[in-house]
N, C-alpha and C positions, 0 to 999 in steps of 0.2 A: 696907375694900377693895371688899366688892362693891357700897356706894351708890357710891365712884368708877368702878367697873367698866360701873357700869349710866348714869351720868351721859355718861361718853366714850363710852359704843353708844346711847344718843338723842341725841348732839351726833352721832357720826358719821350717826346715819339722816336729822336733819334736816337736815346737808351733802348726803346724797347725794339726798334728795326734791329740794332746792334745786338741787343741777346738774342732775338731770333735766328740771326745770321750766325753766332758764336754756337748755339743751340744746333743750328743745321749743320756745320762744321763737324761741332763734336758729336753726332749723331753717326757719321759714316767713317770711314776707314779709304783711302784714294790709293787706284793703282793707276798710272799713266801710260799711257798709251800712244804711240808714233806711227801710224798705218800709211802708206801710198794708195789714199782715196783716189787720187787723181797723178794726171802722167804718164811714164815710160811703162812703170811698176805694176799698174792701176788693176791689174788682172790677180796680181798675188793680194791685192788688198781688200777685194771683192767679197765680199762677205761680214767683214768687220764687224761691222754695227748691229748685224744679226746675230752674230756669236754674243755678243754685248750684250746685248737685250738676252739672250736664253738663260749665261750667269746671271745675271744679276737676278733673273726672276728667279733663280733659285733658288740662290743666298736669301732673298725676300719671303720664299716660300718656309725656308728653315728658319726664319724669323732672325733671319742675320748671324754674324758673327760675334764669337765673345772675348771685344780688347778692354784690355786693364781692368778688368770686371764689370764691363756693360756689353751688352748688346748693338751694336753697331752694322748698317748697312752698308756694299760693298758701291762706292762710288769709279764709275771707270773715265778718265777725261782722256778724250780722244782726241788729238790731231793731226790733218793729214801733213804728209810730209811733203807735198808733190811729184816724190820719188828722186827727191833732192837732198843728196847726204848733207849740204852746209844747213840747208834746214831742218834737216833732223835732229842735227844736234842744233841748233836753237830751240825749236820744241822742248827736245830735252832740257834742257836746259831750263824753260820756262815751267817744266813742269815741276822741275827742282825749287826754283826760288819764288818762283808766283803760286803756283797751286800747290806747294810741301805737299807731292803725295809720298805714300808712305811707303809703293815698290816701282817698280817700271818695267815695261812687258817692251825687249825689244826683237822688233821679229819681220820678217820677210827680207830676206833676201841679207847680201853683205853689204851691199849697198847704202840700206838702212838699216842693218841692225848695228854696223860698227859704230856709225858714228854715237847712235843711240847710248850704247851697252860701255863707247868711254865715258861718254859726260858720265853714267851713273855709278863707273869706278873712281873719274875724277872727284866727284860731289860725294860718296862713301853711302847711296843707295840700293837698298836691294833690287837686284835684278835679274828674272827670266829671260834668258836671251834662247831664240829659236827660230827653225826655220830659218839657216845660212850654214851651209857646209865650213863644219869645225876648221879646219885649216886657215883662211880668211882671217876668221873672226880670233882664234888663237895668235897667229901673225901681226894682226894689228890693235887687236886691246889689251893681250897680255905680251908680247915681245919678250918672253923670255921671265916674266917680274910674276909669282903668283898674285893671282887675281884674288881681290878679296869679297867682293861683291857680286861679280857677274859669273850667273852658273848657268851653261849654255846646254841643250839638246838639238842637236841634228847627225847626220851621218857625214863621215871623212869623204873624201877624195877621194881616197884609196878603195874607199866602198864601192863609191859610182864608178870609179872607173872599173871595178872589175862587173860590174852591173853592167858598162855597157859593152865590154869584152864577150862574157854572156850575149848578149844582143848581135855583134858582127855573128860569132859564131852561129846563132840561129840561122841568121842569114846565109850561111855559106862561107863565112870569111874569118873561120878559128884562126887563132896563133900558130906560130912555127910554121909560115907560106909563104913569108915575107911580102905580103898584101901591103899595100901603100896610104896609109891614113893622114889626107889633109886635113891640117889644124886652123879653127877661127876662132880665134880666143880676143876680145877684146884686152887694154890694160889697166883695167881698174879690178880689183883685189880681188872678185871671184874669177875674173879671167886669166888674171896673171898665176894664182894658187892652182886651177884646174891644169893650166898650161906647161908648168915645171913638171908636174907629178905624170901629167901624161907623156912630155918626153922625154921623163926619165924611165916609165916603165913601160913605154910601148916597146923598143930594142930591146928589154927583155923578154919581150913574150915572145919575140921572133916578125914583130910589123916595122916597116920602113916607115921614119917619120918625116914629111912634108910641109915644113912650117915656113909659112910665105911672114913671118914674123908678127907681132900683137900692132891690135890699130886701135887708136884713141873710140871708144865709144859714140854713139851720134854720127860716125863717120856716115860720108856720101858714095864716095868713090872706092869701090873695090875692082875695079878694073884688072889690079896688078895681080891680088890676090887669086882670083878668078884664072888669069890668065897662068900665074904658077901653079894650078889644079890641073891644069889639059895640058901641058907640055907634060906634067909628067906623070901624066895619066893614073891618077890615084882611086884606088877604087872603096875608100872608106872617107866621108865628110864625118869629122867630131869634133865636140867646140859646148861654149857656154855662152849664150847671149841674148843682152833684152831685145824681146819680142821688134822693136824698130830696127836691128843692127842685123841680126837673122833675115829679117826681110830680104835688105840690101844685100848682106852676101851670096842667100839663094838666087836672087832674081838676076845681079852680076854672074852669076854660075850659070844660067839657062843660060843669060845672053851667050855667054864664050862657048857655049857649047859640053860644058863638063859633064862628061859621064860618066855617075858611080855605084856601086852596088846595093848600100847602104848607107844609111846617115842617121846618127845619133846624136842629137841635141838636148841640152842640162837647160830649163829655165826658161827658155821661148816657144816652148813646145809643151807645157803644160795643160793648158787650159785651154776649154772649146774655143772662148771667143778671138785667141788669138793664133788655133790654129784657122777658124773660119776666115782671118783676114788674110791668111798666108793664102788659102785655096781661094780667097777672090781673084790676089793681088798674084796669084802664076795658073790662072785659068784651070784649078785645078788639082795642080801637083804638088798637093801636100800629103795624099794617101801615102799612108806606108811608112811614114817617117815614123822614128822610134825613141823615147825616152824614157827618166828613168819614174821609176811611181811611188810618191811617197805615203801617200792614204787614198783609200778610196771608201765609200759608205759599207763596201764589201769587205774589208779589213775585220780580222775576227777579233777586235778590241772594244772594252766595256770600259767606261770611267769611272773607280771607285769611289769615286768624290761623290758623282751625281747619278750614278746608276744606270745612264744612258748608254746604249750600245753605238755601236759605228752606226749599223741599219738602223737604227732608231733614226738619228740621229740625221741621218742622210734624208730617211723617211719626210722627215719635219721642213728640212728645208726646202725640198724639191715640193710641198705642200706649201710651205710661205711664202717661196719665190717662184715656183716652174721651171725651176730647171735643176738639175744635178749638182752638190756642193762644191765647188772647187776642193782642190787639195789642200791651198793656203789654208782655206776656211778651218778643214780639219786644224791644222796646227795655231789657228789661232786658239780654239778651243784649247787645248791641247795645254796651252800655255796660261789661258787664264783659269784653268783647272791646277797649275803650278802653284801663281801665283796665289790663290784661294785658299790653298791647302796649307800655305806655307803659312797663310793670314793666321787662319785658324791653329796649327799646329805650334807657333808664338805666342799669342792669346797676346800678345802686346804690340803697341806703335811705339817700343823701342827700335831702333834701325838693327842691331845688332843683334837682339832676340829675334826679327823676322829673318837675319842675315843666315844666323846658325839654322833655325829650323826650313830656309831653303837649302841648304850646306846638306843637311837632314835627307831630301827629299828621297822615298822611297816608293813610288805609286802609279798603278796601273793608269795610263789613259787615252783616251778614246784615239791615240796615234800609236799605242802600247806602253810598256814597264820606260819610267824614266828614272835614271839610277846617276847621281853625279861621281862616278866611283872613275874615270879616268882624266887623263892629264894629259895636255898638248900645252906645251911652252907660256905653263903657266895658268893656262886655263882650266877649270875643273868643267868635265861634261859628261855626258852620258849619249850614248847612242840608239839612234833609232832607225828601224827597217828603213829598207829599201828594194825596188821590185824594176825589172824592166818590162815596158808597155811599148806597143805598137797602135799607132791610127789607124782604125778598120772601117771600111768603109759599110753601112749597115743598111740592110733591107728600104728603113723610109728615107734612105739619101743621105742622112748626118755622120759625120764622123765618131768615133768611140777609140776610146783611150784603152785597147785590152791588153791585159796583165800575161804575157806570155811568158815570164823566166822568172823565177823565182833562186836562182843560184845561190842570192848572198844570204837570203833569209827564207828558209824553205818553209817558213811558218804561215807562210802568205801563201795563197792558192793560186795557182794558174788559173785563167780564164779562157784561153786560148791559144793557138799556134799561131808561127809565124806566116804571115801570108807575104810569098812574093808581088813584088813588082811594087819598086818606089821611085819614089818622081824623078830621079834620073836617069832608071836601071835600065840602061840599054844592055847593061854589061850581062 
């Protein structure tokens, strides 16, 4: 009697572990998440789990969301990627079959949002994709086939490049002079997409293009590339590359001697911490450098979701953490404001009712209006500002990222002029 006594009270305890865990399941609503915690990437992914924490206390504060006629809290499962596309899409992937959440936020960079944004068109989940210039992400998840699931926000190619056109000009070096622009473009999809579209339209604007040819990522040795800079004396450097690969090109570029006017870099020149590595790691000479600005807490955008302003918003974390929000950061929000909205605007964890009602999405936020009303090779997306910024060096020593041209979207406010003299400008 007491082995059957003891049998039916660990049968009943593992029913009632089990309803609790069924109970905590059906209690929330999962969006998944693929972030570069750690890695090459680690600077676009900085912030993550703060943006995390602010939704969800939202959604918390509004006493949740309402699917299939209950109330439900918004659960976000996050993992890092290591800034590794094979394991992003694992991730993904796992967040498909182990944790069935019910959207997926793919975002930073192309890197990680491709692989991310196919598993969730492969597997038929809804998906945010953001943060990775449209081109890319167009090219390699929809190939021509419309996309049924993934509805991306960023800005084209064609944007930044006339963003950083804008930029030479500031400096001295407009179109129609036949000014000579060295290209460093790595060959993984955001370097290879940046790289076609700039030599196809630098010869039209009237610049000579200089392309010592694309180099596998990680590379060591830019020696060559360096040395095809100063033979033919170029006086614009532009290119796209993670923060390790930019290193190596600039510092092969001191060695050889290159002297240029300007330099405009997409993606490793974003963020303080890793231009502070660039000014350790060249004694200095990273002032002046110039790129393009996706948000900043200055940005005149409010999110209609959660009421919060850019400045609010910027306010809060520069109090949470000490320092300035990164720009990723913005777009994480940005994106979990998509996905939120789109929760709620389905009122269901059918895949296809949250599918349409992101199909749907029409809504201010804290990055500006995101509207999926265009099409690139399949892709449905919507576009978002872009600003060009220059590294100023400022009163207590630190670098600052000021917004000096506003060309492509004059919605955005200048903050400043150009100030000559950049890490190479002998010229």
């Amino acid at each position: 009697m007491k082995k059957l006594l003891a049998v039916v009270l660990a049968a009943a305890m593992v029913i009632g572990i089990f309803g609790a865990m069924t109970t905590s399941a059906a209690d929330t609503i999962k969006i998944g998440y693929v972030n570069p915690s750690t890695g090459a990437l680690a600077g676009n992914g900085e912030g993550a789990q703060w943006v995390i924490d602010q939704m969800t206390a939202w959604v918390n504060e509004q006493g949740g969301i309402e699917i299939d006629g209950e109330m439900k809290q918004v659960e976000v499962v996050l993992y890092d990627s290591e800034s590794d596309s094979a394991k992003c899409a694992e991730k993904a992937q796992k967040l498909v079959e182990e944790d069935e959440v019910d959207i997926i936020l793919a975002i930073q960079t192309p890197e990680t949002v491709i692989p991310v944004a196919a598993t969730a068109e492969r597997y038929g989940v809804p998906c945010v994709a953001i943060q990775a210039p449209v081109n890319p992400v167009a090219a390699n998840v929809a190939s021509g086939t419309e996309c049924e699931w993934v509805f991306h926000a960023f800005w084209t190619i064609e944007n930044v490049y006339e963003c950083h056109k804008a930029l030479w000009t500031a400096a001295g070096y407009g179109p129609g002079q036949g000014y000579k622009v060295g290209l460093a473009f790595a060959t993984d999809a955001d370097g290879s997409a940046w790289h076609d579209i700039f030599v196809q339209k630098l010869p039209e604007d009237g610049y000579v293009v200089v392309d010592p040819g694309q180099y596998p990522s990680l590379s060591n040795d830019f020696t060559s590339l360096a040395n095809t800079f100063k033979s033919e004396g170029i006086d614009i450097l532009a290119g796209t590359n993670i923060p390790p690969d930019f290193l190596n090109v600039y510092k092969a570029c001191l060695a050889a001697g290159v002297e240029v006017g300007c330099i405009t870099m997409g993606k490793c020149c974003l963020l303080p911490g890793d231009v502070s590595v660039l000014e350790n790691d060249t004694k200095g000479l990273a002032q002046g450098i110039m790129t393009e600005v996706w948000w900043t807490p200055n940005y005149p955008f409010s999110s209609a979701l959660t009421g919060v302003s850019s400045a609010d918003l910027g306010a809060k974390y520069l109090a949470d953490n000490g320092g300035d929000m990164p720009q990723p950061a913005g777009y994480a929000y940005a994106g979990l404001e998509i996905a939120i909205n789109a929760l709620k605007n389905a009122g269901s964890s059918d895949p296809e009712a949250i599918r349409d009602a992101l199909k749907a999405t029409e809504l201010d936020t804290i990055v500006g209006p995101i509207k999926y009303d265009k099409e690139m090779l399949g892709l449905h997306y919507g576009d978002t500002v872009i600003a060009g910024g220059q590294w100023q060096l400022q009163e207590d020593g630190t670098e600052k990222l000021v917004v000096i041209d506003n060309t492509v979207y004059d919605v955005i406010s200048v903050e400043g002029e150009y100030v000559p003299g950049n890490a190479t400008s002998a010229k």
